[in-house]
C-alpha positions in Angstrom: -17.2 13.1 25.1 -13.3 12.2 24.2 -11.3 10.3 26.3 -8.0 10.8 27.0 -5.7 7.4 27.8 -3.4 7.5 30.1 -1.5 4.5 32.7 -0.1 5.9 36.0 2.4 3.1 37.5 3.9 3.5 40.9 7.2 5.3 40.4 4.6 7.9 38.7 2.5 8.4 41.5 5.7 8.5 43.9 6.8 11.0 41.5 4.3 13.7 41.1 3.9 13.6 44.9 6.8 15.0 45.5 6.2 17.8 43.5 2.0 18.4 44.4 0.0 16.2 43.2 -1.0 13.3 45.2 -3.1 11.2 43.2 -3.3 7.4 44.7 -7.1 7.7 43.8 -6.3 7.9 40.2 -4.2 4.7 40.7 -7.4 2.2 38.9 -8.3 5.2 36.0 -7.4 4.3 32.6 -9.3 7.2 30.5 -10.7 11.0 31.9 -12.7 13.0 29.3 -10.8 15.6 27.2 -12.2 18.4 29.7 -10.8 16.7 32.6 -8.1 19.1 34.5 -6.2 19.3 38.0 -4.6 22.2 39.8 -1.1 21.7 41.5 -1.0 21.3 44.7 -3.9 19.2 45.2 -4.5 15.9 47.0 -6.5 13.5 45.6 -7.4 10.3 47.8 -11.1 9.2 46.8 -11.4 6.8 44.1 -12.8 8.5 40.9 -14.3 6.6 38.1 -12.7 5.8 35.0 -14.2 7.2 32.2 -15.5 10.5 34.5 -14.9 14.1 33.7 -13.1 15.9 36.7 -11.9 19.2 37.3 -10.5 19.9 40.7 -9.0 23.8 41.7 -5.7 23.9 43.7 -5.4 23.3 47.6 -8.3 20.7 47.6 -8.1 17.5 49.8 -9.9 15.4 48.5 -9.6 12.2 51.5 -11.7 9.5 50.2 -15.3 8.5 48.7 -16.5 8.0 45.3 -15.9 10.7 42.0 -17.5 10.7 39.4 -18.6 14.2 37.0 -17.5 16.4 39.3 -16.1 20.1 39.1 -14.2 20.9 42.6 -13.1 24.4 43.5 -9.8 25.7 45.4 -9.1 24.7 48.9 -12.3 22.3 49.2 -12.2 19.4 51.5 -13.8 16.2 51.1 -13.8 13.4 53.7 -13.6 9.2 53.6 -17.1 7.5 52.7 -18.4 10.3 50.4 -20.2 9.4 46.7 -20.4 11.9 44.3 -22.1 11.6 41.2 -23.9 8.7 41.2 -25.7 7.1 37.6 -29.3 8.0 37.5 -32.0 5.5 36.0 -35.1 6.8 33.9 -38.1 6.2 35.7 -40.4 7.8 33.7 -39.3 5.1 30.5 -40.5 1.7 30.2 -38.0 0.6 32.1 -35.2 1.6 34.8 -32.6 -0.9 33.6 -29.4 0.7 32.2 -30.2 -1.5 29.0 -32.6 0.5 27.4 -29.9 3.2 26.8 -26.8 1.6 27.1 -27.5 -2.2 25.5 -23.4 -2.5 25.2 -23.6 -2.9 29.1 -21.0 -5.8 30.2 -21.4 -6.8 26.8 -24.8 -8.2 27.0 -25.9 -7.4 23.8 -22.9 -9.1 22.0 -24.0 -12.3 24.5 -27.3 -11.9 23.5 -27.9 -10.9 19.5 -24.6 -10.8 18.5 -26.2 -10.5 15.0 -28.2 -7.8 15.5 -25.6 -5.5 17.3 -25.3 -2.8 14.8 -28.7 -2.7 14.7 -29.4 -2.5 18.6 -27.0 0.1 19.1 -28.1 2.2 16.2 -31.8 2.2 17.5 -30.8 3.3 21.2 -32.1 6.3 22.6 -29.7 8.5 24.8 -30.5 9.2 28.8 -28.9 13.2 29.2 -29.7 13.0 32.9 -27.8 9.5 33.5 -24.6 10.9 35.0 -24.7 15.2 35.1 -21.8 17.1 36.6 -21.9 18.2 40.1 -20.8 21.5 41.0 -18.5 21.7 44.0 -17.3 25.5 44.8 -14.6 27.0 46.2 -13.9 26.7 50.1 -16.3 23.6 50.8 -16.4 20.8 53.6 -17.6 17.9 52.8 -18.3 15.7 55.9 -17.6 11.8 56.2 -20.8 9.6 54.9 -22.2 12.1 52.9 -24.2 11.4 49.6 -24.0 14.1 47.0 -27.0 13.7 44.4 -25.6 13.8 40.7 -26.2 17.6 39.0 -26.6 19.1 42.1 -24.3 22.6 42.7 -23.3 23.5 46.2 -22.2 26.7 46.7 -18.5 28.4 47.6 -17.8 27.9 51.3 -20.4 25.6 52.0 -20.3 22.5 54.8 -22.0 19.4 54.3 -22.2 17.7 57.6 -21.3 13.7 58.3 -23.6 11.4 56.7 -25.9 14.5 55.1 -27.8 13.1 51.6 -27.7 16.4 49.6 -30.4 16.1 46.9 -31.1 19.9 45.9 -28.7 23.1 45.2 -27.0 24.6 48.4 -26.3 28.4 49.0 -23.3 29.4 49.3 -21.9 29.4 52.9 -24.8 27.2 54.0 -24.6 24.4 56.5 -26.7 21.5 55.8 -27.0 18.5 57.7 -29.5 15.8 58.1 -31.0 13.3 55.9 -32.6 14.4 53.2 -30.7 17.6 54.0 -31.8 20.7 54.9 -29.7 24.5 56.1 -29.6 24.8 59.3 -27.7 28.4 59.3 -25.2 30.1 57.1 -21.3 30.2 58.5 -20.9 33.4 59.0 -23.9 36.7 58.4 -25.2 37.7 55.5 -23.1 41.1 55.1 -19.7 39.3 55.3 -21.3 36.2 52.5 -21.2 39.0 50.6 -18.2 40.3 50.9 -16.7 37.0 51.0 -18.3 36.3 47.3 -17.2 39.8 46.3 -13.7 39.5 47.1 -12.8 35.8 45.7 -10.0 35.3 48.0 -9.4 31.9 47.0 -8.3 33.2 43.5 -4.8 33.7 45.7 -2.8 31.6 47.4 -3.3 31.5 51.0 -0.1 31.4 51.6 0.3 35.2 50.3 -2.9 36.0 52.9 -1.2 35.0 56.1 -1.0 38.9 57.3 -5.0 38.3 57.9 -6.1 37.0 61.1 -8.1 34.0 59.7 -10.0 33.1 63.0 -11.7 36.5 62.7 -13.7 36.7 58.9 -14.6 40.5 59.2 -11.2 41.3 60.1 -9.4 38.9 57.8 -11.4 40.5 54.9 -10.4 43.8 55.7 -7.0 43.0 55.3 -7.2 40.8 52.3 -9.7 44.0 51.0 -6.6 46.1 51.5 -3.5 43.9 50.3 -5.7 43.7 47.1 -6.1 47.1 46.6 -2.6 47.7 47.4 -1.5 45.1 44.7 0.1 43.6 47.3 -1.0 40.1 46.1 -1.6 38.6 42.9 -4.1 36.0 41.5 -2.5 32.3 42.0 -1.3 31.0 38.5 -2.0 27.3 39.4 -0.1 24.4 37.2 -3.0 23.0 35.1 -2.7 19.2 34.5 -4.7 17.4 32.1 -5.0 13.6 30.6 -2.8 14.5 28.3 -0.1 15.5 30.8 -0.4 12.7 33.1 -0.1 10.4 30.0 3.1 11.7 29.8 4.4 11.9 33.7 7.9 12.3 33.6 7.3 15.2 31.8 4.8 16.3 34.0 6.8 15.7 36.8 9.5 17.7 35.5 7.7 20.7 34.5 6.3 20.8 38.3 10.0 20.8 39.3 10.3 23.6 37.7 7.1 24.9 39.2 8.0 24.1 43.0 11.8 23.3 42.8 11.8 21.9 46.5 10.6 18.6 46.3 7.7 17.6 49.1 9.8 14.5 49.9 12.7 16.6 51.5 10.7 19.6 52.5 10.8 20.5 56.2 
């Protein structure tokens, strides 16, 4: 996969905050693959790894851990401590070590046969499963601690619970806790999962859903259901950043401006 360069300094990051992207977790990234994007507003605290395809929706906080290969959806939360998308080692080759399918590793084979290089790399065999992307959906909780297997999806409006090890596919609006995890009961019933699935309120901004009573989900929905139908709200047009954009951030910063013309840093 392409990457994209790009080199975030300070004043950058200062920047963009003040117009809805808070990004001190991209502060050690050099590269993100072509297909890496980010929705404004979005907070992004958790270190992500160089190199790493990410896509994360709009409204997502994402407060700390490890990110690597991962798709996020809108409004999803993610606390300190978490790892997502861990390298996986063959275990069914001859050997686990990362060598047999990446002999570049720290340079090793430079060290080692630096005549033979062209060769070695030529005559290595690819590992598909080493890094896969993880599915985040829309709406989820990620509790503090948690380990998130790499390739596993986890459905819209899920909740991991603190230090949960999630190694299979979760339903969506599932709560799992426990190591190795398991569902202990859905959010809310089945009936109103569906509805909740059907409508796709996080395609809006919340912000144009505050008529709906949000501590009550059947009654929430039937307003939502309503202002919908009514054409009372439209879909969310979020600002779509990519490497390219942040490689050019004063740019970037100014076409937010544009976007939300009230910077955060003066907002009341």
């Amino acid at each position: 996969m392409a990457q994209i360069p790009f080199d975030l300094k300070h004043a950058d990051f200062a920047r963009l905050a003040e117009v809805g992207l808070r990004l001190p977790g991209l502060r050690e990234v050099k590269t993100l693959t072509q297909t890496s994007w980010i929705e404004a507003p979005t907070t992004i605290i958790g270190t992500v790894v160089s190199g790493a395809e990410l896509q994360v929706g709009a409204f997502c906080s994402l407060s700390g851990g490890t990110l690597n290969n991962v798709h996020i959806g809108r409004y999803s939360s993610i606390a300190a401590g978490t790892i997502i998308g861990v390298h996986e080692h063959p275990t069914s080759w001859l050997t686990t070590s990362r060598t047999s399918y990446w002999p570049q590793v720290y340079g090793w084979d430079e060290l080692i046969a630096p005549d033979r290089t062209a060769e070695i790399r030529a005559g290595k065999r690819p590992f598909t499963r080493s890094c896969p992307i993880t599915e985040i959906g829309h709406d989820v909780w990620i509790g503090q601690g948690c380990f998130i297997k790499s390739g596993v999806r986890i459905g819209h409006g899920s909740v991991i619970g603190a230090r949960a090890t999630v190694t299979k596919d979760v339903p969506p609006y599932s709560i799992v806790l426990g190591t190795p995890g398991r569902v202990v009961r859905t959010r809310v019933p089945e009936p109103l999962i569906e509805r909740l699935l059907a409508v796709e309120w996080w395609r809006y901004s919340i912000y144009d859903l505050f008529a709906a009573p949000f501590d009550d989900v059947a009654r929430a929905l039937d307003v939502i259901e309503d202002r919908i139908a009514e054409g009372a709200v439209k879909p969310y047009e979020a600002p779509l950043v990519t490497p390219a954009d942040l490689a050019e951030p004063p740019g970037l910063a100014a076409r937010l401006a544009a976007r939300f013309p009230r910077p955060l840093a003066r907002a009341s």
